[in-house]
C-alpha positions as a printed NumPy array, in Angstrom:
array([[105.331,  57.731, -22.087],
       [103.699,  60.068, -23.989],
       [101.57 ,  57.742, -26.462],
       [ 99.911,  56.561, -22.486],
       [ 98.434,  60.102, -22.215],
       [ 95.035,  59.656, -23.561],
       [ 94.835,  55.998, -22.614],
       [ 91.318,  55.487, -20.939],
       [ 90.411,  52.35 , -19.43 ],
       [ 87.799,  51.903, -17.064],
       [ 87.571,  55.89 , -16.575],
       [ 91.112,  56.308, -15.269],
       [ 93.157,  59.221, -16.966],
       [ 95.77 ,  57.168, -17.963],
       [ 98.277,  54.603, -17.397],
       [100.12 ,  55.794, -14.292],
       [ 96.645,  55.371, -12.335],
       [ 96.098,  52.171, -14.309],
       [ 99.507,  50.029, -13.277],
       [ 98.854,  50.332,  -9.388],
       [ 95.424,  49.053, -10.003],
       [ 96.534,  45.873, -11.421],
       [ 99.606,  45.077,  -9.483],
       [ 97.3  ,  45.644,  -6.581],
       [ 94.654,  42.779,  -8.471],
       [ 97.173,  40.533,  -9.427],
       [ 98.65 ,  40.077,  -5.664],
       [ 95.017,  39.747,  -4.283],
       [ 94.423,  37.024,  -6.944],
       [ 97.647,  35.492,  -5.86 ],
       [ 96.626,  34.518,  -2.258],
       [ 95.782,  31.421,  -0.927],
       [ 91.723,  31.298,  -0.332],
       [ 89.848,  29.997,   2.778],
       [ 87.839,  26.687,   2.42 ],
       [ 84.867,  26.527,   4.213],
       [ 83.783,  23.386,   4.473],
       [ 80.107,  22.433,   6.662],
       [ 80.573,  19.478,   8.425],
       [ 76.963,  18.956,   9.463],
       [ 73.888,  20.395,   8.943],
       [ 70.514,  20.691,  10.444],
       [ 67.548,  18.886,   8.915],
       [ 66.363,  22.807,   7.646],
       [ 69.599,  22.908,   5.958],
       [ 71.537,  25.659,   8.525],
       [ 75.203,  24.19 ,   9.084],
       [ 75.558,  22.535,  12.66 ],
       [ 79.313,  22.37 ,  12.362],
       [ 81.67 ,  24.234,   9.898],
       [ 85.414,  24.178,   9.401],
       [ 87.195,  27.368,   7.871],
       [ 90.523,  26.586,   6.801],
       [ 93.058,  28.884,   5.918],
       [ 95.092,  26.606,   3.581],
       [ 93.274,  23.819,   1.6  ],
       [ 96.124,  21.448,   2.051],
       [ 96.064,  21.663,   5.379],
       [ 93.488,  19.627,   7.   ],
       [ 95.013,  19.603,  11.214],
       [ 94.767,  23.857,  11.366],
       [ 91.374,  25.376,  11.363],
       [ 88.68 ,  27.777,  12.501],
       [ 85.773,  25.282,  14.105],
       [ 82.407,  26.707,  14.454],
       [ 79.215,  24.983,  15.893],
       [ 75.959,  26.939,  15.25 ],
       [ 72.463,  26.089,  17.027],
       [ 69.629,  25.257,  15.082],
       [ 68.364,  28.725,  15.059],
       [ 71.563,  29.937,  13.034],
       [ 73.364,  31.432,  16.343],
       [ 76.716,  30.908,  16.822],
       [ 77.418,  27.941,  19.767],
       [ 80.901,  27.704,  20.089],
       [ 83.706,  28.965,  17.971],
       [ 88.023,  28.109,  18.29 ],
       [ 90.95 ,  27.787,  16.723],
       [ 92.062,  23.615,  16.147],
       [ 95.873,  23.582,  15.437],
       [ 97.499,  20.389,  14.838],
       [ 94.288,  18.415,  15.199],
       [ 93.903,  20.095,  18.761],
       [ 91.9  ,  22.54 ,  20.355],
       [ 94.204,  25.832,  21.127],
       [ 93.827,  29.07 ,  22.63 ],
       [ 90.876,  30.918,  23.505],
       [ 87.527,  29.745,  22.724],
       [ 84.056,  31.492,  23.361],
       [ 81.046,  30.066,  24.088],
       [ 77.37 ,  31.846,  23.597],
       [ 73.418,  31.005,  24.71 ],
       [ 71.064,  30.722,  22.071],
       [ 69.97 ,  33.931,  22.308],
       [ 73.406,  35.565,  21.44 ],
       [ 74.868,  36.652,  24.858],
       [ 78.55 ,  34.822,  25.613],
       [ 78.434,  32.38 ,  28.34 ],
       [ 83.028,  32.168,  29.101],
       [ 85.872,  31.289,  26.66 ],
       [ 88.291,  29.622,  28.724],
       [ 91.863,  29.35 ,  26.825],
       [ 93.188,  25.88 ,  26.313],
       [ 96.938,  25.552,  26.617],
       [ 96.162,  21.826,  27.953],
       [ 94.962,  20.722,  24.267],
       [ 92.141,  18.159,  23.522],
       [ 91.803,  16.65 ,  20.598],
       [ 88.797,  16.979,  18.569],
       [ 86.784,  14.767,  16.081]])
């Protein structure tokens, strides 16, 4: 390893700093990315409704958020399986939470 010693890239002494670097890169490149796909959106342009999906293949599981006009968050939740599932919170216009009951009794959404 000896003709490593003097490498420099990017300002690191050498390769041993170098390798964990990229491995670390490479598996971060590697990952599935979210979709975030806006549904509807408000005459200004602000989304109304936005799905985040974890998997782009997979078009039953997803986070569901609904936004007022004003960019506030409505109501966000979990859809699996076309569903809604688990807890979902509610907020007032201004920000504060209103409840988030938890849905084990599952409705479907649109």
């Amino acid at each position: 390893m000896k003709q490593f010693e003097n490498l420099r890239i990017w300002g690191f002494e050498n390769l041993k700093t170098v390798l964990p670097f990229f491995i670390v890169m490479f598996f971060f490149s590697s990952c599935k990315h979210e979709l975030q796909k806006t549904i509807s959106s408000f005459l200004s342009g602000k989304p109304e409704i936005v799905r985040l999906y974890s998997d782009s293949t997979d078009t039953l599981n997803y986070w569901y958020m609904h936004y007022y006009e004003n960019g506030q968050l409505f109501v966000k939740g979990f859809v699996k399986n076309g569903k809604w599932d688990g807890q979902w919170q509610w907020w007032y216009e201004n920000g504060g939470k209103r409840f988030g009951p938890s849905y084990s009794w599952q409705i479907y959404v649109y």
